[in-house]
N, C-alpha and C positions, 0 to 999 in steps of 0.2 A: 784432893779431887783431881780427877785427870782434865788434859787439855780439852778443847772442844774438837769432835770429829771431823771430817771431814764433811762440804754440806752436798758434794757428791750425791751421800745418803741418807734419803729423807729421813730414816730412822734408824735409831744407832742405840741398842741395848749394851752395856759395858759393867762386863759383872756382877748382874745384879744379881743380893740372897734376899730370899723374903723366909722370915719364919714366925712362927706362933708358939710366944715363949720360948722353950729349950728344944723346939720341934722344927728344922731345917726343910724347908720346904723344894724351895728355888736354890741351889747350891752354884753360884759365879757364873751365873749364864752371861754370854755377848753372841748377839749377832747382829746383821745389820739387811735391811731392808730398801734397795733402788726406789727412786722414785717411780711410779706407776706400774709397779712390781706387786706378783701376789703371791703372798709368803703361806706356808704352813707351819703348824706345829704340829707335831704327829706324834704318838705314843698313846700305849696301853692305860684304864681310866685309873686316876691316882697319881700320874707322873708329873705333873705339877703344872700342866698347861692352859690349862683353864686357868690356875691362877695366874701362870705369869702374864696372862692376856690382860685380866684383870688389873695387874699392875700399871702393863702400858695406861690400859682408860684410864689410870689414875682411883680405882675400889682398892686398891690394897699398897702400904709404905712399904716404901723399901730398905730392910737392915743393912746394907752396904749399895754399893752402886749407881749406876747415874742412869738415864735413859732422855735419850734428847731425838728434837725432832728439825729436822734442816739447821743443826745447830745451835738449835734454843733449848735450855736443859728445860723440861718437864718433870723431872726427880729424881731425888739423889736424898743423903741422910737429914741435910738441911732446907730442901726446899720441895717443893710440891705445888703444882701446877694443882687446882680441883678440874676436877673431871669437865666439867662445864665449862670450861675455861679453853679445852685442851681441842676444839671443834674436832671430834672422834664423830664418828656412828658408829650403832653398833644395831647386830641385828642377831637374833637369841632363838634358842632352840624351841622354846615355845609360842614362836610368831609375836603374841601380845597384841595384836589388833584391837582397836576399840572398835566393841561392839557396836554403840550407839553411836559411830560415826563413819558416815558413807566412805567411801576410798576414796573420793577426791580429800575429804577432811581429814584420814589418817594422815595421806603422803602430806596436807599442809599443815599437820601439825608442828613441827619443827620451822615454820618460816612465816608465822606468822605476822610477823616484826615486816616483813617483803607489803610492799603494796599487791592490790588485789589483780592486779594486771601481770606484775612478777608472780604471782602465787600460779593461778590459772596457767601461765605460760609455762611455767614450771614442770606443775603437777602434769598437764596434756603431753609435755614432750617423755615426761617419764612413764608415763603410761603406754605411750607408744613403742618405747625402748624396751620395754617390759613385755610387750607384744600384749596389753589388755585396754588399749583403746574403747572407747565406750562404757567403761566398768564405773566409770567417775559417779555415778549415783546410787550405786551397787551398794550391800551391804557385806561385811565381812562373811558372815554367816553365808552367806550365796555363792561365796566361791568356793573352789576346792580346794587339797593342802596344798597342791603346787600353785595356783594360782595365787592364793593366801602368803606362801615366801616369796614369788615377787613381789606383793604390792608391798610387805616389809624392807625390801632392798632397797624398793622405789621410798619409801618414807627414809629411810637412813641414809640415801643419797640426797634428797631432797634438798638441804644443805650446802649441799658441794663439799664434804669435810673431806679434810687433811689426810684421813685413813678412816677406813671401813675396819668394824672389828667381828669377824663372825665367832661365835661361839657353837659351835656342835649344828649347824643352823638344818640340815637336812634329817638329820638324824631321826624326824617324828613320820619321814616319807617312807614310802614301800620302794622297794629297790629299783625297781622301772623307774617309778616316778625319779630317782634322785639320779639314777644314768642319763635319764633325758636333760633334767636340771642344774644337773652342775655345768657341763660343758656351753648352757647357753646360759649362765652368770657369769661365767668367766669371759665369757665374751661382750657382756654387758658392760664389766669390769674396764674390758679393756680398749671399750670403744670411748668408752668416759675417762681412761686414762687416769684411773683410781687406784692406788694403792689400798691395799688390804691382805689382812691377816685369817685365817681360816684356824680354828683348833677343830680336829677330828681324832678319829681314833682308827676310819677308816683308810685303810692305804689305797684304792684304787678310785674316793673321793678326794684322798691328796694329789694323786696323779696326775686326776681329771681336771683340776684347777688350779694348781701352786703351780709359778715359774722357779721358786724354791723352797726345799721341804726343809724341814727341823727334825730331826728323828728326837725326841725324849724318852729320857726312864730315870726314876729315882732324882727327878728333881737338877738334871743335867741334859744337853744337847751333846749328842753320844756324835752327831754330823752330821752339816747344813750341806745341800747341792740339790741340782736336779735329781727329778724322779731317776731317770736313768745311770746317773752317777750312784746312787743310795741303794741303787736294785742288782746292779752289775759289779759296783766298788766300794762294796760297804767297810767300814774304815774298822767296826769294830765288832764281836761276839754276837751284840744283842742287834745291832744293827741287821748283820745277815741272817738272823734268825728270826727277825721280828719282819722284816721287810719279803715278804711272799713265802713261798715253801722252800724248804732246801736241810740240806743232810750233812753231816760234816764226816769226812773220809778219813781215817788216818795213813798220814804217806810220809814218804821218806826221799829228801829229795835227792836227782841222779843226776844232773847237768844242769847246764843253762837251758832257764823256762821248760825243765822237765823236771816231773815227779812220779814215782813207783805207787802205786796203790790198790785197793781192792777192783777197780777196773782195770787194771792193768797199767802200762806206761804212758803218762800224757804228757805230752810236749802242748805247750801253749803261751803265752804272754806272762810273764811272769810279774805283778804289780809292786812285789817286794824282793828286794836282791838276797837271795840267801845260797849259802854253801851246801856243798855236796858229802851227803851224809845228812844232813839236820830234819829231824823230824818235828814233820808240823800235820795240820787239821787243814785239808782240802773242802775247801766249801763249792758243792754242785746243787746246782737247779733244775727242777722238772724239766727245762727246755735244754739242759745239757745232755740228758741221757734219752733218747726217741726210741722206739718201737721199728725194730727193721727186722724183717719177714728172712732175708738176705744173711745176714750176721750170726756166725760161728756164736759168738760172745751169747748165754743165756743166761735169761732171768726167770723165778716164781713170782706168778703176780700169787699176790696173800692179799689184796683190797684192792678195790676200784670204785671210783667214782665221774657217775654220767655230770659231763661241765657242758653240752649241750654240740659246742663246735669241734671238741677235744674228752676223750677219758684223761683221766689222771691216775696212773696205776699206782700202788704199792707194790714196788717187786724188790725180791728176796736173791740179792748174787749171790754167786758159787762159793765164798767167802764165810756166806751169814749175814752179812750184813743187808740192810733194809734200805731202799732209796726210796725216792719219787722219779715218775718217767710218764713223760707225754705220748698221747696216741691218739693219730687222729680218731673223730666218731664212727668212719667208717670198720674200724679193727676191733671189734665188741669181743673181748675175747674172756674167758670164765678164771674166776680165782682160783688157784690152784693149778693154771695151765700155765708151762712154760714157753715164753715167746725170744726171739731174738731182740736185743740191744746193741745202738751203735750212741758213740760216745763224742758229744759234739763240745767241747774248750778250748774256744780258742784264746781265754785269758784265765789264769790259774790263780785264784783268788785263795790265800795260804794266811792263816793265822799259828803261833805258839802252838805245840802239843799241850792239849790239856789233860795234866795226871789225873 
């Protein structure tokens, strides 16, 4: 068994596997979690993050590894916190509100052990927090979906636990509703100085709320950072290719922080030191390649797509080769017309040639 971690961090996963019989689920995960930090897990469905969330509550043992919280183990092969024990909330993709019990009664169902003066005082201020003041006699059925996942937050806060656990929790809302609601949880989050874990699938609902993300796949964290470090410095294949749009180039490199490729020669930041001569997979993003009216350099758009503030072309360089390229909405331009392209990197994000 390893030393105890550091109590730094309120939560500290250290290689955990979880599997089912001869079936590897979770393979030697570790990451760790700041106190009043909001983490995500991110990855495509199947990649094991729902379970490993699971794990933390304490629903599922762990075949190797430890998992401790301000230094107190919670589970490892020989011990195990139960879930009840371990003061988590958690709040689930399907709301789960009782029906037959008004909103003040859901958020005090977890405290009821509080006298009736701690209860009310409670439930009132979280209701306020929540922004649904006066719902206290409400019934579930009365409110809408958004309104419905606050008052679930407000019950799983209710408590005051140690960590918030969401599980997929927006995922039943229509896209508006979840733009509007994620960024005022997180802020809820962070007025109450709560730590908490999110599992999505969606990247611009991890964006909108995690101080840091977990990329998953296949049952591994492929790299933990911010949104910005995962979207700009992805560390690995799936990473950049799972984290927004983007197209991998093959280039050949030609000096310091420059590389030859089917856009011609870019000079830019180079994240990994490599030699001259070596051939690697240049990774560019819609916002690397823009739409200039101006620009020698053409492209075939072959698809487009209206994103409302921005097209998103598909265009065809002088190469063959296929990219992605932003344009503003006012440059509505037809498939199969060629437009100018200007080439914006100023960090060259380079993995291995892949044969």
């Amino acid at each position: 068994m390893s030393a105890l971690p550091p109590t730094t961090s309120e939560l500290s996963i250290e290689n955990v596997v979880i599997a089912y019989g001869d079936v590897q689920i979770i393979n030697g995960v570790s990451f760790a979690l700041k106190e009043g930090q909001i983490g995500c897990l991110l990855g495509p469905s199947g990649c094991g993050k729902s379970t490993l969330l699971r794990a933390i509550a304490g629903f599922e043992p762990l075949r190797e590894g430890e998992i401790y919280i301000n230094g107190e183990l919670l589970a490892s092969t020989e011990r195990t916190v139960p879930p009840e024990e371990r003061q988590f909330g958690m709040v689930f993709q399907d709301i789960a509100l009782f029906p037959h019990l008004t909103i003040f009664e859901n958020i005090a169902f977890g405290i009821k052990h509080w006298s009736k003066q701690e209860q009310r005082e409670r439930v009132l201020y979280l209701l306020d927090l929540v922004g649904l003041s006066g719902f206290e006699s409400r019934y579930p059925h009365s409110l809408s979906g958004g309104q419905q996942q606050r008052i679930a937050l407000a019950r799983a806060m209710a408590p005051k636990p140690r960590l918030l656990l969401m599980d997929e929790p927006f995922s039943g809302l229509d896209t508006k509703l979840r733009e509007e609601l994620v960024p005022e949880i997180r802020q809820i989050l962070l007025q109450e100085k709560m730590s908490a874990i999110l599992v999505t699938h969606d990247q611009l609902e991890a964006f909108a709320m995690a101080d840091q993300v977990s990329v998953m796949n296949g049952g591994s964290i492929h790299q933990t950072g911010s949104a910005y470090s995962i979207y700009h410095k992805p560390d690995t294949r799936f990473v950049a290719s799972f984290i927004g749009h983007g197209d991998f180039l093959a280039s050949v490199v030609c000096g310091d922080n420059c590389v030859h490729s089917d856009l011609g020669e870019i000079k830019g930041n180079a994240f990994h030191g490599r030699t001259d001569g070596e051939k690697m997979d240049l990774l560019v993003r819609p916002d690397d390649i823009l739409h200039d009216d101006d620009s020698d350099f053409k492209g075939l758009i072959v698809n487009k797509w209206f994103r409302g503030s921005h097209f998103l072309y598909r265009v065809r360089l002088p190469s063959g080769k296929v990219v992605y390229c932003f344009a503003s909405s006012h440059h509505d331009h037809s498939v199969g017309q060629e437009i100018g392209l200007s080439v914006h990197l100023d960090h060259l994000v380079l993995f291995p040639r892949e044969t």
